[in-house]
N, C-alpha and C positions, 0 to 999 in steps of 0.2 A: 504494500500500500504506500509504504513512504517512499520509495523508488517512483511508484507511478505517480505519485503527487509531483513530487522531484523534476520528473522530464516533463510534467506539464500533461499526462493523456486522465490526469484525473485534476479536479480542483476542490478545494472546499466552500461551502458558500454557507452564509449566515441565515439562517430563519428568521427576520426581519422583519419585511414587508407584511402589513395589515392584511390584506388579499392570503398572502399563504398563510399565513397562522391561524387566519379562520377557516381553511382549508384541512391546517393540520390538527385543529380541533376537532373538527367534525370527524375526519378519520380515525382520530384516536377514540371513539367510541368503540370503533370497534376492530380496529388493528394496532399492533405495537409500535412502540415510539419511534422505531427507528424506520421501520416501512411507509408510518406516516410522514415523517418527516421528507425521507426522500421522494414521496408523490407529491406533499404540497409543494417542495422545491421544483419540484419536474415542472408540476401543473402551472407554473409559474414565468417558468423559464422555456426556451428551446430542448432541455435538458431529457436524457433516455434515463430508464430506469433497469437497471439491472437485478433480476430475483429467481429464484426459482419457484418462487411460490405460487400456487394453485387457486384456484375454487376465491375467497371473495377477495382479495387482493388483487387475484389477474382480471375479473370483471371490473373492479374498482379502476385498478387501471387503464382500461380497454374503453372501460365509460368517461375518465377524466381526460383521458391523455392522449387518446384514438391509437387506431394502428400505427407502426410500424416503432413504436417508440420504448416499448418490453424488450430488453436482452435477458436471454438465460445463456447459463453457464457456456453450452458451445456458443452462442450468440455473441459472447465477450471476446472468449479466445478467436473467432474467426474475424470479429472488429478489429481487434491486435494483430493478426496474420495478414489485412488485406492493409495497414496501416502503417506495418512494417515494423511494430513494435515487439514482433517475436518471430520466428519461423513455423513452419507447419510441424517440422522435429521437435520443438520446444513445447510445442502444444501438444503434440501428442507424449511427449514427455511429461506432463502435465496433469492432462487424459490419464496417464497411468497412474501417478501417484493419487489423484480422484477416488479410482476407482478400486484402489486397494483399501480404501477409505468408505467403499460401499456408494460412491455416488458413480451410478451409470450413467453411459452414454449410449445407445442405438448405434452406434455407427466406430466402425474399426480404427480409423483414423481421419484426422480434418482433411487429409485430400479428399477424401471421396466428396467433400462437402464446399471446396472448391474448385473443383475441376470439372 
């Protein structure tokens, strides 16, 4: 995380603005502080949202922030491979240590998913 703050491909940004706070209020009925937070930022800004989560988070998001604007886990790393901030080896280097960790992927390697 501090690396990617570092080169600039992440930023941090303040929860400030009147508009998202009352965004992150309303969310925080009924998701966690930190999902809330990061969709009223989103909702706010040009900004994607990265998660893996499901069911009323991914509709919360889909309803606030439209398509195209959710990355999940391969979603991230293939942003980082097409952006040039890692290689497809890396990722899938990655991909492995994940998924010794129990988090699956569908797919054998990020080539298949670029090419």
């Amino acid at each position: 995380m501090d690396e990617a703050l570092g080169a600039g491909f992440l930023r941090q940004m303040p929860l400030t603005e009147p508009d998202a706070l009352a965004i992150f209020a309303d969310l925080r009925q009924f998701l966690g502080l930190g999902e809330s937070a990061c969709m009223a930022l989103a909702a706010r800004s040009d900004a994607m949202v990265a998660s893996d989560e499901k069911r009323r988070f991914l509709r919360e998001a889909e309803k606030r922030l439209g398509p195209g604007r959710i990355l999940n886990t391969p979603g991230l790393f293939l942003l980082a491979i097409r952006r040039g901030a890692m290689t497809v080896d890396e990722a899938d280097e990655a991909k492995a240590v994940l998924e010794r960790h129990c988090f699956r992927m569908t797919f054998s390697s990020f080539r298949e998913l670029i090419e």
